[in-house]
C-alpha positions as CSV (number, residue, x, y, z in Angstrom):
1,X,9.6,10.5,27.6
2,X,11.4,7.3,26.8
3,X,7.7,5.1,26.9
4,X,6.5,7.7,24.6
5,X,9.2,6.7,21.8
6,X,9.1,3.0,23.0
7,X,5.4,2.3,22.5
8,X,5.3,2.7,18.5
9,X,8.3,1.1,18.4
10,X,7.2,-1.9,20.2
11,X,4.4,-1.4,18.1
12,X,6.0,-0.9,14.8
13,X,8.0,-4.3,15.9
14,X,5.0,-6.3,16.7
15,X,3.6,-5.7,13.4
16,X,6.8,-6.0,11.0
17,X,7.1,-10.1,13.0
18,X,3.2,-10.3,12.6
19,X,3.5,-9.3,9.1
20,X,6.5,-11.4,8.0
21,X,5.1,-14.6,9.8
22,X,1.8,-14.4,8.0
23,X,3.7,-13.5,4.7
24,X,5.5,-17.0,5.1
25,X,3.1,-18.7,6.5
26,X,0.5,-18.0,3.8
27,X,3.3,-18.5,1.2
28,X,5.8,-20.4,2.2
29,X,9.0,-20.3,-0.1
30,X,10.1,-17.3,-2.5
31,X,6.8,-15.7,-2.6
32,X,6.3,-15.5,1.1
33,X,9.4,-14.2,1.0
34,X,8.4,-11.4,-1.6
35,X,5.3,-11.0,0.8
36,X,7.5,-10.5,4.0
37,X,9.8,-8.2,2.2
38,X,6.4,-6.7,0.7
39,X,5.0,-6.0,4.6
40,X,8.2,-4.3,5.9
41,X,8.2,-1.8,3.2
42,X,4.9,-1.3,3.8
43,X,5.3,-1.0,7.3
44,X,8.0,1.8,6.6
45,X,5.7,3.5,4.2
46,X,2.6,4.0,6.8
47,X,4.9,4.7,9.9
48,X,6.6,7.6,7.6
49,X,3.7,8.8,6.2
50,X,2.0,9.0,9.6
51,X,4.8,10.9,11.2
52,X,5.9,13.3,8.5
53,X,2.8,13.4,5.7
54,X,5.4,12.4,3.5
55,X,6.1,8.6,1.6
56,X,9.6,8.4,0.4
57,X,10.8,7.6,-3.3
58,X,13.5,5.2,-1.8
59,X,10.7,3.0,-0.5
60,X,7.9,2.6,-3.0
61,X,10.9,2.8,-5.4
62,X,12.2,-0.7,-3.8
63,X,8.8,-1.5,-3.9
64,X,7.9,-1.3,-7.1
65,X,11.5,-2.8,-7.9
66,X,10.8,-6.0,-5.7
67,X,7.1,-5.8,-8.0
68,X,9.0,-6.2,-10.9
69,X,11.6,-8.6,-9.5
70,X,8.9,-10.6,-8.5
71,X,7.1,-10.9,-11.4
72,X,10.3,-11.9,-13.8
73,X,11.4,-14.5,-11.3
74,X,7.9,-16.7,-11.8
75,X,7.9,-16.1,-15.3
76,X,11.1,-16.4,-16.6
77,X,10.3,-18.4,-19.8
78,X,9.4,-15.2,-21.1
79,X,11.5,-12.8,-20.5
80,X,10.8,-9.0,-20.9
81,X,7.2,-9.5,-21.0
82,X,6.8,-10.9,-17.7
83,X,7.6,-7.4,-16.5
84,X,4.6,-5.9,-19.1
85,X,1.7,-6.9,-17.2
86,X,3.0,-5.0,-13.4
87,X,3.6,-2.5,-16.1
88,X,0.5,-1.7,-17.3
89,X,-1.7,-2.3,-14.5
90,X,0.7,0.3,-12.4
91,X,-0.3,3.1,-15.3
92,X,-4.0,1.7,-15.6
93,X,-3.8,2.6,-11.4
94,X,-1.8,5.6,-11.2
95,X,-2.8,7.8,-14.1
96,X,-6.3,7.9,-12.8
97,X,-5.4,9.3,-9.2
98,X,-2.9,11.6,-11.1
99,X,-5.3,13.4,-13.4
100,X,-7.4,13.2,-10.0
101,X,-5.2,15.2,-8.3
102,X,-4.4,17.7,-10.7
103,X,-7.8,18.3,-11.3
104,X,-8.6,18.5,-7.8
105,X,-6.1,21.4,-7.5
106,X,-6.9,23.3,-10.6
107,X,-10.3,23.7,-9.1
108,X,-9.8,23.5,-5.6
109,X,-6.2,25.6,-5.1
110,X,-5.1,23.1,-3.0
111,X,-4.0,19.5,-2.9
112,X,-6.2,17.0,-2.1
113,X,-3.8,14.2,-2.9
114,X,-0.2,13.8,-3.2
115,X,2.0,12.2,-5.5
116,X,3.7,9.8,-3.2
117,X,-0.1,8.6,-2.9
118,X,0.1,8.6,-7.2
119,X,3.2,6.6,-6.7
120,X,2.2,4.1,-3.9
121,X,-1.1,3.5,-6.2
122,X,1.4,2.6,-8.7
123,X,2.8,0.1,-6.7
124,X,-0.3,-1.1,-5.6
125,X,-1.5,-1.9,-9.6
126,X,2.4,-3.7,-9.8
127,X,2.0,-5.8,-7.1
128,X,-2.2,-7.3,-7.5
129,X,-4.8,-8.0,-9.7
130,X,-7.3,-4.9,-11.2
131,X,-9.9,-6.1,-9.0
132,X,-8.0,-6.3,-5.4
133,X,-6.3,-3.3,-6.4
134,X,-10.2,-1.8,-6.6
135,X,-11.0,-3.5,-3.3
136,X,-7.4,-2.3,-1.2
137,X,-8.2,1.5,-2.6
138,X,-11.3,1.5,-1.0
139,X,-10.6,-0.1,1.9
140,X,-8.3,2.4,2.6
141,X,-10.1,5.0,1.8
142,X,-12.9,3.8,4.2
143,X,-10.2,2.9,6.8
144,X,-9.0,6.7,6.8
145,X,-12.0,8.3,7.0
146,X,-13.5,6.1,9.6
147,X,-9.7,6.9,11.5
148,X,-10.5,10.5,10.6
149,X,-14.5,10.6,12.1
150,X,-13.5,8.7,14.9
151,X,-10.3,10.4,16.1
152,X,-12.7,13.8,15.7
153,X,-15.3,12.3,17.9
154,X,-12.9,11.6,20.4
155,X,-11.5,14.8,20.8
156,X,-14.9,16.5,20.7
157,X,-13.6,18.5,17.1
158,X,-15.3,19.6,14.3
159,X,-15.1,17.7,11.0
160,X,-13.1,19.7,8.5
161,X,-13.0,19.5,5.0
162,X,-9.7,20.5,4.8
163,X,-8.2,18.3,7.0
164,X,-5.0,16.4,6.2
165,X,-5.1,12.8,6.0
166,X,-1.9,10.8,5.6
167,X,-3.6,8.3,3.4
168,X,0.3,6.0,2.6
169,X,-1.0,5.5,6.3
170,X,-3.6,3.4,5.2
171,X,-2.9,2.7,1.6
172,X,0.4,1.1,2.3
173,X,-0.7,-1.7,4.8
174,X,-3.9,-2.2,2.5
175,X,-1.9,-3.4,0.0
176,X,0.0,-5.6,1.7
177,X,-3.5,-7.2,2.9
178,X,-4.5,-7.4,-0.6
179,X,-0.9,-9.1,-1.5
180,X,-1.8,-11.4,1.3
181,X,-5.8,-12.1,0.5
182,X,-4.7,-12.7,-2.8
183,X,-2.2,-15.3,-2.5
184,X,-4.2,-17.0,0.1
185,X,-7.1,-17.5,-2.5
186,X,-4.3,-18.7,-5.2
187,X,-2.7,-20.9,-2.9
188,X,-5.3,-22.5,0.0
189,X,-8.5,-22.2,-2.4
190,X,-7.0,-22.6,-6.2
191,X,-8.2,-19.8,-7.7
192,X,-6.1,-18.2,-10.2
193,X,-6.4,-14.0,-10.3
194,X,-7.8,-12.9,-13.0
């Protein structure tokens, strides 16, 4: 019994040092700092969400807190509106995949995504650029439904249409790739996001 808790522990370890080495490594100084800080709450996210279907308020709260903190603490020359931009692009993300999922259960009866998803997607338009934001949704998309398909062939089941899918699972590590594929672009190749 006491393997069976260790493993995703160790696991869950493993990951958070992986994560917060290649946040500073990528980035050294405060923003591979932000990124570090970034993966652990990520980490949290997907570990909860796979365990209980569920992605607490506390955490993408803090993260879209650390969003904003971020973003006022490299632009400080201006003040307020440094905060607009993780702003709007957090409403540009979410609102979409909230009228998605109330229109999914008006004509469905049933949810087909929650609103911790809503509010990680939030935090996920705070923290990158329109078009990574584009890019980590559907990669986590694909990444659950590939988990999904080949979990089912494994066990010999039957797809279902109404399975459950944590998707915070995949959504919340996605982003912190995304954080971590943009910065490497800004900062090894030059680029500027758009």
């Amino acid at each position: 019994m006491a393997d069976e808790e260790t493993a995703p522990s160790l696991a869950l370890g493993i990951a958070l040092l992986l994560g917060v080495f290649a946040s500073l490594v990528i980035a050294p100084g405060a923003e591979g700092l932000y990124g570090a800080f970034l993966a652990a709450l990520m980490l949290a996210i997907a570990a909860n969400d796979a365990r209980h279907y569920l992605i607490p308020n506390e955490l993408t709260g803090a993260a879209f807190a650390l969003a904003l903190l971020r973003a006022g603490a490299f632009v400080p020359d201006i003040g307020i509106e440094a905060l607009l931009w993780p702003l709007a692009r957090a409403v540009a993300v979410a609102l979409p995949l909230l009228l998605l999922m109330l229109v999914y259960r008006y004509w469905r009866g049933r949810d087909g995504l929650g609103l911790g998803d809503v509010k990680l997607a939030a935090v996920c338009g705070a923290w990158l650029d329109l078009a990574t934001v584009v890019a980590v949704i559907e990669l986590a998309a694909l990444l659950a439904i590939g988990a999904y398909v080949g979990n089912a062939v494994l066990q010999r089941k039957r797809l279902r249409a109404t399975a459950f899918l944590p998707f915070g699972l995949f959504l919340a590590p996605a982003i912190w790739i995304g954080w971590l594929g943009e910065t490497w672009y800004v900062n090894w190749l030059g680029g500027l996001p758009g």
